[in-house]
N, C-alpha and C positions, 0 to 999 in steps of 0.2 A: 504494500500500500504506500502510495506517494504521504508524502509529508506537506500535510496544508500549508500555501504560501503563507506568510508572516501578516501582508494586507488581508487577505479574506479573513481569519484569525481575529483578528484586530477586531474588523466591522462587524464577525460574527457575534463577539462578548464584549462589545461597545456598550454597557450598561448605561450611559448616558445622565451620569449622577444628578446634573442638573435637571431632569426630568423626573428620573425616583425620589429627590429630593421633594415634589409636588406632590407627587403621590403617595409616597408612603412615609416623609419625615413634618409632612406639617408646614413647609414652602408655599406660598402663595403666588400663584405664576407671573401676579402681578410685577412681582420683586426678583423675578428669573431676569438676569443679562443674556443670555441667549436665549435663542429662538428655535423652535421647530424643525427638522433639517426638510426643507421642502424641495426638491428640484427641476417640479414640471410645471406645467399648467393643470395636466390630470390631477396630479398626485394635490395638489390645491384644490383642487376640485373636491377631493374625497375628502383632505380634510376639513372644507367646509359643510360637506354632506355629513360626515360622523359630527360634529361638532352642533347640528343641528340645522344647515341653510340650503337646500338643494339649488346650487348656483345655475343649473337648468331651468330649473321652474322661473318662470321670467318676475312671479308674482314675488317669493322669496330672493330674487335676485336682488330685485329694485328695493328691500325689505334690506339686504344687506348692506347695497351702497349707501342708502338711508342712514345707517350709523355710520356708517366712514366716512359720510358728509355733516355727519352733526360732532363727528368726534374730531374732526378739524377746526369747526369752528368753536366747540369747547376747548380744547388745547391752545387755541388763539387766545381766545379771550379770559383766560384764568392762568395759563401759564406763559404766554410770549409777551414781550414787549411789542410795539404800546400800548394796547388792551391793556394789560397791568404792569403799571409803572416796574415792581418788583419782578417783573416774571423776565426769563431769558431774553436775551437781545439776540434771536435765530429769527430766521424765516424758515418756515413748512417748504420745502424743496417742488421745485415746479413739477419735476416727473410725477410726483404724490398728486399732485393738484392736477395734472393731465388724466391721471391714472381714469382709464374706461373698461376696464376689468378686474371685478376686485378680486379675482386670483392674483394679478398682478402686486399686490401689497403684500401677500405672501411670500411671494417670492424678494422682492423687497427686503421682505424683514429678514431671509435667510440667505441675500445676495444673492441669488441665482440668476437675477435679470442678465443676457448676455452685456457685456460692458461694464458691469457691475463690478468693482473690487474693494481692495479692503484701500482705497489710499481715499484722502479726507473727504470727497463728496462724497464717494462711495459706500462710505462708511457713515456719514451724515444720512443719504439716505435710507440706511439701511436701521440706523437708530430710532429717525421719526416714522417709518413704518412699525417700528415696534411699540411705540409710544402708541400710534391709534390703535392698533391691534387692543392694547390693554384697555384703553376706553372704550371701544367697540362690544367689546368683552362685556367690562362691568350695563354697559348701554341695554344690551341682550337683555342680560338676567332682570332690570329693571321692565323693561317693553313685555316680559314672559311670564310678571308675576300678575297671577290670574286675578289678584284682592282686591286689584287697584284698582278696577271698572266697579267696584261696589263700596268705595272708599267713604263717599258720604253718610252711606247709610253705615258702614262700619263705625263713624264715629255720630254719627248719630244716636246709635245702640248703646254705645258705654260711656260719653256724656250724660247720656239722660240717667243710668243710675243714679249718676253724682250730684247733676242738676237738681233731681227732687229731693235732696236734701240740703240743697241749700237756700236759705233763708235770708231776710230782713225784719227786724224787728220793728215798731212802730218810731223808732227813732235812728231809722236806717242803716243800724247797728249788721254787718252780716255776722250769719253763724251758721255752723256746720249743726244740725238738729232737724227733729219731726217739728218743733214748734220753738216759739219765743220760750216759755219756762219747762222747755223739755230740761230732766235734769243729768243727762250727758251734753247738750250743747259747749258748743268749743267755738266763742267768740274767733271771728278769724280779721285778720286786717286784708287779706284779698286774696280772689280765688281766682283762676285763671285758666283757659285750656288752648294749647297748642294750633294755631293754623296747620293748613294742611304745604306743607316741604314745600318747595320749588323746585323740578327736574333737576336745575343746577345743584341745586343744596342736596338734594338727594345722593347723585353722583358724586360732588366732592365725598362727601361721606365714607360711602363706599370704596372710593378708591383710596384712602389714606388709613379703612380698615383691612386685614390681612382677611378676613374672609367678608369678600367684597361680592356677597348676592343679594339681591332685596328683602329675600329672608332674614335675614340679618340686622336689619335697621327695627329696631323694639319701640321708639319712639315719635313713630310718626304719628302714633295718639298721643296728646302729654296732659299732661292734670297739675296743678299749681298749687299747695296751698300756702298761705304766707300766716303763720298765726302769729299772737300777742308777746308767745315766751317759749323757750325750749321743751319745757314740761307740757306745755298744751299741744305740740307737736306730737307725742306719746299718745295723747288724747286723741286727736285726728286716728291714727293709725287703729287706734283701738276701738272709737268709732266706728270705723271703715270694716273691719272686721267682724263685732258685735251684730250689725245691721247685716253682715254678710253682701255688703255693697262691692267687697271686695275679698275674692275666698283663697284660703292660707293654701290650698291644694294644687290651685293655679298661679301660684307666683313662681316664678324662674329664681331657682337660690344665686346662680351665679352673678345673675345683675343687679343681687339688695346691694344697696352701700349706704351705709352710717358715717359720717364724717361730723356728725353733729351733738350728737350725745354719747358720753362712754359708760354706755350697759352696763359694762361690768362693775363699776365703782357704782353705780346706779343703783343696781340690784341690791349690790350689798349696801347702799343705804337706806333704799325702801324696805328692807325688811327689819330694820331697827327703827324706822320713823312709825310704822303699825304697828311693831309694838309698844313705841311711847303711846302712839294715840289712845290703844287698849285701856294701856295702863292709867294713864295721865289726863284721861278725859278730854285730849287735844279736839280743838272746835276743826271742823272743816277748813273753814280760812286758815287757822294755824297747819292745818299739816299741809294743806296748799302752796303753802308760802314756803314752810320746808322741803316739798318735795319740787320747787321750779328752784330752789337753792341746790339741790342737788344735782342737778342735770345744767348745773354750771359746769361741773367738774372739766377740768383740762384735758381735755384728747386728743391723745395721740398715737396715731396709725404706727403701730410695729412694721407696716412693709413699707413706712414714707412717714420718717420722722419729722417731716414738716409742713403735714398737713392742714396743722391748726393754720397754717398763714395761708393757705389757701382755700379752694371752696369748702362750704359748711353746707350740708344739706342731709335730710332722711332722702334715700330714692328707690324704687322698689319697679321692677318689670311683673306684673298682672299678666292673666291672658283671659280673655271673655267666648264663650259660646254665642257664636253670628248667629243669627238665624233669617234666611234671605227667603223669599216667595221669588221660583223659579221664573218669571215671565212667559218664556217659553214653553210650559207648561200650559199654561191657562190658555196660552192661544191657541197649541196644537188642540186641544181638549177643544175649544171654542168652534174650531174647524173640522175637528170629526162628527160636533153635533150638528152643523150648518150641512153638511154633508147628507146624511141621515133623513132630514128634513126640507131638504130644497132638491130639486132635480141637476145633477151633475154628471155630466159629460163620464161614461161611465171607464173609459181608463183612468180618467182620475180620483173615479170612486178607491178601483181598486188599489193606485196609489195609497190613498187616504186610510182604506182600512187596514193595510202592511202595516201603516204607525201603529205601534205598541205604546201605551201609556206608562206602562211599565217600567219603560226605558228611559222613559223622558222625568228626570227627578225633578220631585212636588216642589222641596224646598232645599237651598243650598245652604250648610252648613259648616263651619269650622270656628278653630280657635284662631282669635287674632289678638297680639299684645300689645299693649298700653303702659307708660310709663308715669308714675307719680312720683311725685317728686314733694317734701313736707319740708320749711324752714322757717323758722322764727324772723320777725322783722329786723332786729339787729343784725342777725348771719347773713340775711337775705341782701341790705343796706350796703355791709362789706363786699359782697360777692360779685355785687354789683358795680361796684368803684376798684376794686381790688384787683390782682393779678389774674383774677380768674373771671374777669367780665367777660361776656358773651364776644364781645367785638376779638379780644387777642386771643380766644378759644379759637374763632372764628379762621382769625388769620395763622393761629397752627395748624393751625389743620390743611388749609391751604398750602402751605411749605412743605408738608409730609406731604401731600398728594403730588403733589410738581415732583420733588426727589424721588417718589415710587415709581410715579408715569414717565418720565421726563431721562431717570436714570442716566448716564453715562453723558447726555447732553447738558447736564449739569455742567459738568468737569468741560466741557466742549466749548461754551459760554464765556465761560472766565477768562 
């Protein structure tokens, strides 16, 4: 038996670390420096047929270019200069902007176009091919998640739990309760609930997190409350819970975060302040006053010792059971009875009676998550003024995105 040449060898146990890195160690492809080894037009072809686009189907075709012309003009205008003053001083390469086959970007991002090499255009455009590839990407998983055609009514549904319980008093007072002298009511300074994203904001998102699907964004429902003091914050939660407005079985454990009360010093002094009250006949106000004293206490985060200088808040990811009325339903139904009862053209009787109602589901149901967020007016004050205000959240997150998507044309920039 002959002895395998050295090359065949090689390509045959080319395990491709940067790819098993995506798959099996937790890589996110967004954050991959290399690309795909693609070298046809076919072989482009299938990879955008396995990947989900049948570049044949002219419908899915123009469905693809679609995103490679939105993810050009999002990379413009978030990452390049002068869209953003901050963002790279590159231009998007003419061949990308010529490009009238989007196999052609494929090839591209794995240099295969003939003329194509590794020296500085070539390699420029072989970069910003890889750049939209990755917004194209996250763009997909946005356009394919099914939720988002029923979004209104989704927060529609889990608003309104929260809605009916909140309240004004006859002196405009808002509160969290059934009535003015309900006796859980939890005086709140403002309640508030989230607008619904913008495409852009969505995308930024995504792309500056490491698992960047639509599924993954927990708070495109968001809930506010802004109460009196830290202690009454407790109260919200317990609230929320008690009414079963909000149920301990569907909350996601890995997205609770406390950065605002520390439990544990907590705990252990709420159980010595009931037993002075026991003991000591302490009035309600008095153990009131000792237990918003308690939930001063200093906290601080053992994995980010300095948290206290940054934001303060309770936040908790929910997930609620939708319950949707199929549309589609009602009118195939609507149409087998008009059928039945009117004279019709009799192949399209038969048509109409092959529908199975069976098939056609009554009402659309799933779990969809919501995010609440609980913080006292002082924390609340801070957070808002502080290193952790909305606007510098805002533009980090922007920098992580540019350096994820953008990669290597970073260093190309400078």
């Amino acid at each position: 038996m002959c002895p395998a040449a050295p090359e065949s060898l090689r390509k045959k146990y080319d395990l491709r670390w940067d790819v098993l890195d995506i798959i099996i160690s937790g890589k996110s492809s967004i954050d991959s420096g290399v690309g795909f080894r693609i070298s046809s037009s076919e072989e482009a072809g299938r990879f955008f047929g396995s990947y989900g686009y049948d570049v044949e189907n002219p419908i899915e075709r123009a469905e693809a270019f679609g995103l490679y012309q939105e993810s050009i003009s999002f990379i413009r205008k978030y990452f390049l200069q002068p869209e953003n003053p901050q963002g790279l001083k590159l231009e998007v390469p003419r061949k990308i902007l010529e490009l009238t086959d989007i196999r052609d970007l494929l090839l591209m991002a794995n240099a295969s176009l003939p003329g194509q090499g590794n020296d500085t255009p070539g390699n420029l455009l072989k970069l910003f091919a890889c750049s939209i590839l990755k917004v194209m990407h996250t763009l997909a998983h946005i356009d394919q998640d099914l939720r988002t055609s029923y979004f209104a009514d989704i927060q529609k549904q889990i608003f309104d739990r929260f809605y009916k319980a909140i309240h004004r008093d006859s002196e405009e007072r808002l509160f969290l309760g059934d009535k003015a002298d309900d006796p859980s009511r939890v005086n709140l300074v403002a309640f508030e609930t989230k607008p619904k994203k913008s495409r852009d904001s969505t995308l930024l998102k995504l792309l500056h997190k490491p698992e960047n699907v639509a599924e993954d964004i927990f708070d495109r429902v968001g809930i506010r409350f802004v109460t009196e003091s830290r202690f009454d914050a407790l109260r919200v939660v317990k609230y929320l819970k008690d009414k079963m407005i909000v149920m301990p079985p569907n909350i996601k454990p890995s997205r609770s975060r406390n950065t605002l009360i520390n439990m544990d010093a907590f705990r252990e002094q709420l159980s010595g302040l009931m037993d002075r009250a026991e003991k000591e006949g302490m009035s309600e106000a008095e153990l009131i006053k000792e237990l918003e004293q308690a939930a001063q206490t200093q906290w601080t985060n053992p994995d980010n010792p300095h948290t206290s200088e940054f934001y303060r808040a309770i936040q908790f990811t929910a997930r609620q059971l939708i319950k949707l009325e199929n549309p589609a339903y009602r009118e195939v139904r609507d149409l087998k009875s008009y059928a039945k009862s009117h004279t019709v053209e009799e192949h399209m009787l038969k048509i109409i009676d092959r529908i199975d109602l069976k098939y056609v589901q009554k009402e659309i149901r799933f779990f969809y998550p919501y995010e609440v967020q609980i913080v006292d007016k002082k924390s609340f004050e801070e957070n808002e003024r502080g290193r952790s205000a909305h606007s510098e959240y805002k533009k980090a997150q922007l920098q992580t995105a540019l350096r994820r998507v953008m990669g290597a044309l970073v260093d190309v920039a400078r």
